[in-house]
N, C-alpha and C positions, 0 to 999 in steps of 0.2 A: 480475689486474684483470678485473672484470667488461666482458661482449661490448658495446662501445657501439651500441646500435639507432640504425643510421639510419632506417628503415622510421617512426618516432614523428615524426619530421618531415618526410620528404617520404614521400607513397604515390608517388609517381610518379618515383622515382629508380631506374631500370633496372641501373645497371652502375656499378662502384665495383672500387676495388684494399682491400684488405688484408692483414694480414702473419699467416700462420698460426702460433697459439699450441701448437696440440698436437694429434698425430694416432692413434687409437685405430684397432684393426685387429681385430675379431672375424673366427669362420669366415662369417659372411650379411655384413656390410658394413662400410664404415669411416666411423671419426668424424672431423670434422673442425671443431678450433676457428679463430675468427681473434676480431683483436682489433676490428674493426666489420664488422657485417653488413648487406646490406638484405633478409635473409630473415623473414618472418613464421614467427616458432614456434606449432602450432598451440594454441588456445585463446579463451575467450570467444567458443564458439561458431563460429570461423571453421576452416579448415583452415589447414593452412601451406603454405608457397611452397615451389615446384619451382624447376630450374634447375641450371648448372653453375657448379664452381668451379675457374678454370680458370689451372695453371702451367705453368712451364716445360718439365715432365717428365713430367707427369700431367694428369691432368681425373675430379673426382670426379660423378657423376653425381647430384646430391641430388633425394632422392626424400621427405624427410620431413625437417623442422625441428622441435625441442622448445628448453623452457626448462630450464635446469638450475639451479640455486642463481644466477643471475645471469651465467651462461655460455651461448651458443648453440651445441649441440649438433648440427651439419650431417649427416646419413646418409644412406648411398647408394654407388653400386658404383664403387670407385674404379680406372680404366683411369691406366697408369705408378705414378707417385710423386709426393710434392708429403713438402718437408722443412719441420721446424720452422723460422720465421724467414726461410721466401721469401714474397716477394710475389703474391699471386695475385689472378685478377680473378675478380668474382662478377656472374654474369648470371643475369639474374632469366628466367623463363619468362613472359614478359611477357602474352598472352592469359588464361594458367591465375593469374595475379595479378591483372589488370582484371575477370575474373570474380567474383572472392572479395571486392574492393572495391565490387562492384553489389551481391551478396548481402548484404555489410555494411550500407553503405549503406543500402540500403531497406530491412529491419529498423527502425533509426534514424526513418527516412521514417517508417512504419507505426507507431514508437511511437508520434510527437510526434503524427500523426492520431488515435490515439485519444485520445489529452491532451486534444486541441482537442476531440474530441465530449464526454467526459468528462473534467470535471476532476478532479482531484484522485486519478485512477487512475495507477498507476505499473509500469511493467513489471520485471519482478523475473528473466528470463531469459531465451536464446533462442539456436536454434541456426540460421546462416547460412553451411551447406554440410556440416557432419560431418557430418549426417544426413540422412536421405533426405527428410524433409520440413523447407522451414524455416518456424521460426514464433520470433512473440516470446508471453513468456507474463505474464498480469497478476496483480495481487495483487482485483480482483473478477472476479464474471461481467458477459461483454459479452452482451445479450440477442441473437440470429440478427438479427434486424430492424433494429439497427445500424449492419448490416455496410452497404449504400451509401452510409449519410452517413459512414462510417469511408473508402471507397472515394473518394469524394468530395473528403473534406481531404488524404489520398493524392496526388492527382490535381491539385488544389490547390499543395501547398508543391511537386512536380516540377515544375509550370509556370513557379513564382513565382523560379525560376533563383535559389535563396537561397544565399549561400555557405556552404560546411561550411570554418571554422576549427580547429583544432588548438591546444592551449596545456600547455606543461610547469608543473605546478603541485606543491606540497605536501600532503601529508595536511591539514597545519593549513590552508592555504588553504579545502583543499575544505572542511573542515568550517565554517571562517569566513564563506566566502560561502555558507552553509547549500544545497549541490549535494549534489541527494539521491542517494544510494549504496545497490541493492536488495542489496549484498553487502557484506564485511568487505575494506577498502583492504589490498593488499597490501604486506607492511614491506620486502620485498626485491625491490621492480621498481620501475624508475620510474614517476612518477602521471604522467598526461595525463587533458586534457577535450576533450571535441567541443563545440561549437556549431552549430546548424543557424539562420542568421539570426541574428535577435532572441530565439528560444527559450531558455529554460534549459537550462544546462551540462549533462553528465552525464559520471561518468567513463568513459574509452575507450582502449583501446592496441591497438585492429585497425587495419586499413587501411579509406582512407574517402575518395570522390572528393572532386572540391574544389567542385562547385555541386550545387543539386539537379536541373537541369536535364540535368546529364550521366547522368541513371538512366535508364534501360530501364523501358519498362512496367513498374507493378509489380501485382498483382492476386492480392487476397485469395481464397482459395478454400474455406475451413470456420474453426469455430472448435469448441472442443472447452471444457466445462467440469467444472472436479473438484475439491472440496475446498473451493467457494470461489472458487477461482482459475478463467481461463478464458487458452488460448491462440489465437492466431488465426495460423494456417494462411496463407502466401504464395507467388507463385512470382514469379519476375522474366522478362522477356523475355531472346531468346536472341540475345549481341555475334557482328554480324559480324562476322570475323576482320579483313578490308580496312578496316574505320572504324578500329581501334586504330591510335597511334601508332607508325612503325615505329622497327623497333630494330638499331641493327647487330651486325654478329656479330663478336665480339672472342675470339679464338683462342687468343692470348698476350700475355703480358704483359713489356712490356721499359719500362715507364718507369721514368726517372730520377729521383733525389732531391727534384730541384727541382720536379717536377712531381706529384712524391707529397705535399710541402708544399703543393702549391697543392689539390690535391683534398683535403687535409685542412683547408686553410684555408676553402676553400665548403664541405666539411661544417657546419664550426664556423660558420660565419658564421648558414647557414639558420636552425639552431638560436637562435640568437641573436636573427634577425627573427623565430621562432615565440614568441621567449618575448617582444617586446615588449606593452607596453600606452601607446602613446602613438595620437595621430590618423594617419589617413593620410595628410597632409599632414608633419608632422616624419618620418614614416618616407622618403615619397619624399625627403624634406631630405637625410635620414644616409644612407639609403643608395644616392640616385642624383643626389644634387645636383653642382653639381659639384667641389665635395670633400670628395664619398658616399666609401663604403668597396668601391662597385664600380670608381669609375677608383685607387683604391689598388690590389685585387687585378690590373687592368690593365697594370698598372707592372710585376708581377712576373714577366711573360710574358719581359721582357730576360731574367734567371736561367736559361730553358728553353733549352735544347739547339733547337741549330734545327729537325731533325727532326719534334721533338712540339711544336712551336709551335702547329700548324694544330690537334692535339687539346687544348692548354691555351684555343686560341681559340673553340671547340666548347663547354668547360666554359665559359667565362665566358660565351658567349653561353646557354647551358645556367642561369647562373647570373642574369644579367639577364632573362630571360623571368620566372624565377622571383621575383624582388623586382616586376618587373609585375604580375604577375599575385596574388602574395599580398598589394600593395599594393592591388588595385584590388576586391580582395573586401572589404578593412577600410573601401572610401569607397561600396562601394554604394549607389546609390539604393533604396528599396523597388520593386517589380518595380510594375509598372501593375496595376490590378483587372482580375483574371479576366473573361474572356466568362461573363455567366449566361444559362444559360436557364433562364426561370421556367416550363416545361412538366415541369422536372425534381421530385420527386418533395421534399417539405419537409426538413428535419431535424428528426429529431421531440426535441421539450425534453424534460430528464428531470420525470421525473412522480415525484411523493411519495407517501407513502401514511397510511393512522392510525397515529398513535404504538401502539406492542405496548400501551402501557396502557390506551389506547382500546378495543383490541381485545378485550381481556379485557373490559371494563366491558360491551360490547354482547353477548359471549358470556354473561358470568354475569347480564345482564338477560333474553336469552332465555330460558334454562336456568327459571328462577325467572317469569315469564310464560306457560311451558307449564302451570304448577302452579295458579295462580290469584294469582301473587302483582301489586301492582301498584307502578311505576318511580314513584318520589317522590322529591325530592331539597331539604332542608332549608340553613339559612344556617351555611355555614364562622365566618363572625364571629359570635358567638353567646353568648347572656348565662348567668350563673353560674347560672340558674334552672334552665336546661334541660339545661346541661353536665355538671352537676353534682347540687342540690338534690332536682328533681326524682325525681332517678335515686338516693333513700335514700343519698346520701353526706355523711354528718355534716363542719359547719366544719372539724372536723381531719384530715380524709381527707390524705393523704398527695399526693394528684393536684392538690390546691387549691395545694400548693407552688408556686411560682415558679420552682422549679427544675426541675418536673415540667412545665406547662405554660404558653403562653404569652397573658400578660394584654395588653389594648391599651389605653393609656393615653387613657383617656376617662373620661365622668364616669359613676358606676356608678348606675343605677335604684333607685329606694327598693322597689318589689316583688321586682326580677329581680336584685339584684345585680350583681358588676363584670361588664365586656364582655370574652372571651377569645375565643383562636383556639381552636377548637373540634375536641378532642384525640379523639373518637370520632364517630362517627354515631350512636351512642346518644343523641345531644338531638333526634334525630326520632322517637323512641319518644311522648312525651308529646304534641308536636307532632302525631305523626298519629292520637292518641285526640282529641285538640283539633279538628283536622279534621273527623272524623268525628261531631263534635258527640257524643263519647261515648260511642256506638253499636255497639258490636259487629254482626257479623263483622270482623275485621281482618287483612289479609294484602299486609304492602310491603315492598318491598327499597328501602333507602335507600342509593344511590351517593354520595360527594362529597370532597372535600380535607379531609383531618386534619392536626393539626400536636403533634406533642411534642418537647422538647427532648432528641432523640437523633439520633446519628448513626454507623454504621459497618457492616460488612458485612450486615446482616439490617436496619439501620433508616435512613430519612431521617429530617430535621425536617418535609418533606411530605410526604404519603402519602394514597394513596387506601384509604379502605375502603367494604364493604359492610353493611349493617346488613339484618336479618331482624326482622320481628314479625310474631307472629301473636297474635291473641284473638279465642276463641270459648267457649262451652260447652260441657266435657269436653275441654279440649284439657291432654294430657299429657306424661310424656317419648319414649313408645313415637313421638309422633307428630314431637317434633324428632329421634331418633333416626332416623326414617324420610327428613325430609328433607336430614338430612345424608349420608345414603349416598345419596340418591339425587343431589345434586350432586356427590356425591366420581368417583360412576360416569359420571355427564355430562360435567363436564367435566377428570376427568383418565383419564377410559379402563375397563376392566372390568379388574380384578386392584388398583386401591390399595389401598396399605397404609393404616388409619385406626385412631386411638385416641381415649378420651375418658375424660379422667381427672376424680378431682370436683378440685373447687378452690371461691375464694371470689370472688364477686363481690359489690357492693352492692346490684346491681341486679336479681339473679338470686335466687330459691332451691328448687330446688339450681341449683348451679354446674358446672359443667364446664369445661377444657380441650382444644380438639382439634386432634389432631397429624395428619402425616400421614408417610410414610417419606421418607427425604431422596432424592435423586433421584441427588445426587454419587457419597454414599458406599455406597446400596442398603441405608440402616436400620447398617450398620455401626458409622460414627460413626470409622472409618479409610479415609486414601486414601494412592496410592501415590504418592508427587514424588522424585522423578528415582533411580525404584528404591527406595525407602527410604518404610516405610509410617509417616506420621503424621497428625496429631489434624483431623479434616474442621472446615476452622473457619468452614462455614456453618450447620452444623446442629450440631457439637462435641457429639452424643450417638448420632446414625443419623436423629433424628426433627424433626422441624423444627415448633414451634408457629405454629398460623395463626391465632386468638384463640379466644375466649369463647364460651359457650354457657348457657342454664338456663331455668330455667320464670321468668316474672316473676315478682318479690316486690311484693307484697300494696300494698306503701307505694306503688310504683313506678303502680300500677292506680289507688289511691286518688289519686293526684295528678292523674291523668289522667279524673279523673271513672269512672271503673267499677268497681262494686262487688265483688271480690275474693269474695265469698259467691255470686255468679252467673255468672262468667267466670274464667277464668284463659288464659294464654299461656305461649309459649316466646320467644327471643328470640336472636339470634347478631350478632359481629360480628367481621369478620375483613379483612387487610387485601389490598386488593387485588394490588399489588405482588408479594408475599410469597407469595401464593396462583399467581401466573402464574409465577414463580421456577420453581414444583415440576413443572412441566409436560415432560414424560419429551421430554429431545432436545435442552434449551435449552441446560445447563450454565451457568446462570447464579450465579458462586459471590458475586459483590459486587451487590446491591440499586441500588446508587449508579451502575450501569452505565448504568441506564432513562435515570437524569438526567443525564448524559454531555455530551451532544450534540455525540455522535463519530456521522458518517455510517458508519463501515467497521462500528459496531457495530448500529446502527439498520437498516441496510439488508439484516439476517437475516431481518427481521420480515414 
């Protein structure tokens, strides 16, 4: 039979009998089972309980508690004997345990404070006493400047005397009532939840006072950030020995049957009030009314040996404090509003920032404004004339499909044709010879929302891109071949990999392609997942296309009023997204991530 923990429902239960299961004897120490414990085995951060186990013939000195497959392992230097199947009593080292329930504790305390500065932050570990510093640790960074208004809500919920509840639950529970788990629930230990107030659940199986009011100073002292994650650093003040409750000193163990039924009967009962969920009002009913199940266990006092009367009358009265007091935390009032002083220093709100696509768009407008070019931005909703027509793409183009891009149900123009959402930034090419009344010199970057009907890791149905023109006199490919290295060098750093293959465009001639090296795979076009190298499936070659490039075609000139015999141009268009993807550091393997609107992923940027 696995150890029953008593410690999971009461922290504050000092001394307890139990019947020894099995005694283990190495050369350094002995082990010692029993069939319930109130020792804390150490883990989740806390240490374990000290203290003796003490028989008739022996006393084992426990110096360390662990968990074993559902067994409690007691160790420590055992002075006499103690036999399989005696009764012995177990006394807790009562200061070196109120210790480890303050360090618990406030941990706890210091989560729900940052919760409350920031939401949606969740603490994912932490250690309160194995190690020499304790801290709890987050799944973001907490900025240094923080830390007061962290210090602040601290300071806050210990004032606010909130009670810390306990509750034996299920896996499927926790998962039901959606209580969030930084770790995997264990299948062979029993589940417990804390509550601090009104806060959300979380799971817990330390030890953990019963108000917040009963913590020791608690005070942040650094925080440390790595990976992402950030820990924050606490220390607690230090328990006078004279404020703890005293505890007596129980030497041996001689009680009776009937008296070992009754200490197993207030076991089992506590448990029982830890698992209810009814109001405060039916609990004081059942279990103090006056035919509760505390003047029941009263009655049973007749059965005891006169002798241990006066100790069975000690446990009950041990036992009615206890249904007080756990009843009087389930009816509390909310604590009154804090004193403020408003000389105290703000909490500062979280601040947002530009979306990463933003930030790209004002990078590659600067980059392209050192050069001469200038920032124009033409209509997303936009007629077949300019989408299409203008840009030498015959009635049967393949892009004109419905399946390719998307048309808006309006009535179409007898010059411009139907009205579509507007699949490149190449309908501001003509657009900005129109502007220009014609005129050459010409040099703009056209930024704006595209839309084609795809979607999956390298494409949305919306997407930003950038469009390039240029027309002048003698302008060739040497001179787009210039400006594409020189923004490849800008804005992805000195050493990119770039390519430029010919291809077909309608609106271009010649044509080109231009790639750039994948950032994932290093141009491979293989990566490694979970040991095992397979096919990069954002770039599925090493090289990732970013679009189009080419000299303008003659028809493309001629529709925009300039005569092809005195001017020519280059012209590119590429999509923004797609272009910020490759940016050495991001690891951006899905496109569709920008458009998320997940803060854990946006707050990289």
């Amino acid at each position: 039979m696995p150890t029953k923990l008593l410690y999971l429902h009461d922290s504050y239960q000092k001394t307890t009998t139990a019947k020894v299961t099995k005694v283990e004897q190495s050369s350094q120490q002995t082990i010692v089972y029993v069939d319930q414990t109130l020792f804390y085995p150490q883990g989740g951060g806390q240490p374990s309980d000290i203290g003796d186990i003490i028989g008739a013939n022996g006393t084992l000195k426990v110096s360390f508690v662990s968990y074993n497959g559902g067994n409690l392992q007691h160790k420590g230097k055992l002075v006499g004997h103690l036999q399989i199947g005696e009764v012995v009593t177990l006394n807790l080292d009562w200061e070196h345990r109120y210790q480890h329930m303050q360090w618990h504790t406030a941990g706890h305390i210091l989560d729900q404070a940052v919760k409350n500065v920031f939401p949606g932050i969740h603490g994912t570990n932490g250690e309160h006493g194995i190690s020499k510093k304790m801290h709890v640790e987050f799944d973001q960074p907490i900025p240094l400047g923080n830390l007061p208004a962290i210090q602040a809500q601290i300071e806050s919920i210990v004032a606010a005397n909130l009670p810390i509840s306990l509750e034996m639950v299920t896996k499927d529970e926790i998962i039901k009532r959606q209580i969030y788990a930084p770790f995997d629930l264990p299948a062979n230990k029993p589940l417990r939840i804390v509550t601090i107030g009104k806060y959300p659940s979380m799971p817990d199986g330390g030890t953990q006072l019963q108000a917040t009011s009963e913590s020791q100073p608690i005070t942040i002292t650094t925080t440390k950030a790595k990976n992402g994650h950030s820990s924050l650093y606490y220390e607690v003040g230090v328990i006078a020995p004279e404020t703890l409750p005293k505890v007596e000193s129980v030497t041996t163990n001689t009680d009776s049957e009937s008296l070992m039924v009754l200490r197993q009967h207030i076991a089992s009962i506590k448990e029982q009030l830890m698992a209810e969920k009814v109001t405060a009002f039916d609990l004081k009913t059942k279990y103090l009314g006056k035919k509760g199940l505390f003047n029941d266990f009263a009655k049973q006092i007749k059965a005891v040996p006169g002798p241990e009367r006066k100790t069975a009358g000690q446990l009950l009265n041990e036992l009615k404090n206890f249904f007080e007091t756990t009843i009087a935390s389930r009816s509390a009032a909310p604590a009154a509003q804090a004193w403020l002083d408003v000389t105290l220093p703000g909490i500062t709100p979280p601040v947002g920032h530009v979306h990463p696509v933003s930030q790209a768009m004002e990078e590659i407008t600067t980059i392209f404004e050192r050069i001469g070019f200038t920032r124009v931005r033409y209509p997303e909703v936009e007629w077949d004339w300019y989408a299409f027509g203008a840009l030498n793409m015959p009635s049967s183009h393949p892009a004109r499909d419905e399946w390719e891009t998307f048309f808006v149900d309006a009535a179409a123009s007898p010059q411009k044709g139907k009205m579509v959402l507007t699949p490149h930034t190449s309908n501001g090419q003509v657009r900005e010879m129109e502007r220009l009344d014609h005129k050459p010199p010409m040099r703009m970057i056209n930024i704006n929302r595209t839309y084609r009907r795809q979607q999956d890791a390298t494409h949305t149905q919306m997407f930003h891109q950038f469009e390039g023109l240029v027309v002048d006199k003698g302008i060739n490919i040497p001179h787009l071949k210039g400006t594409l290295d020189y923004f490849a060098q800008e804005f992805f750093g000195p050493g990119t990999k770039s390519r430029i293959r010919p291809f077909h465009f309608q609106f271009t001639e010649p044509s080109f392609e231009v790639d750039f090296s994948c950032h994932l795979c290093q141009g491979t076009g293989k990566i490694q997942v979970d040991g095992q190298e397979t096919k990069c499936k954002f770039c599925k070659s090493g090289w990732h296309e970013v679009g189009g490039a080419g000299m303008i075609h003659p028809n493309v000139l001629k529709a925009g009023g300039i005569d092809p015999e005195e001017y020519t141009g280059f012209a590119f268009g590429w999509g923004v997204e797609r272009t910020y993807s490759l940016k050495e550091g991001l690891q951006i393997d899905d496109i569709r991530l920008l458009y998320s609107g997940d803060l854990r992923f946006l707050r990289q940027f």
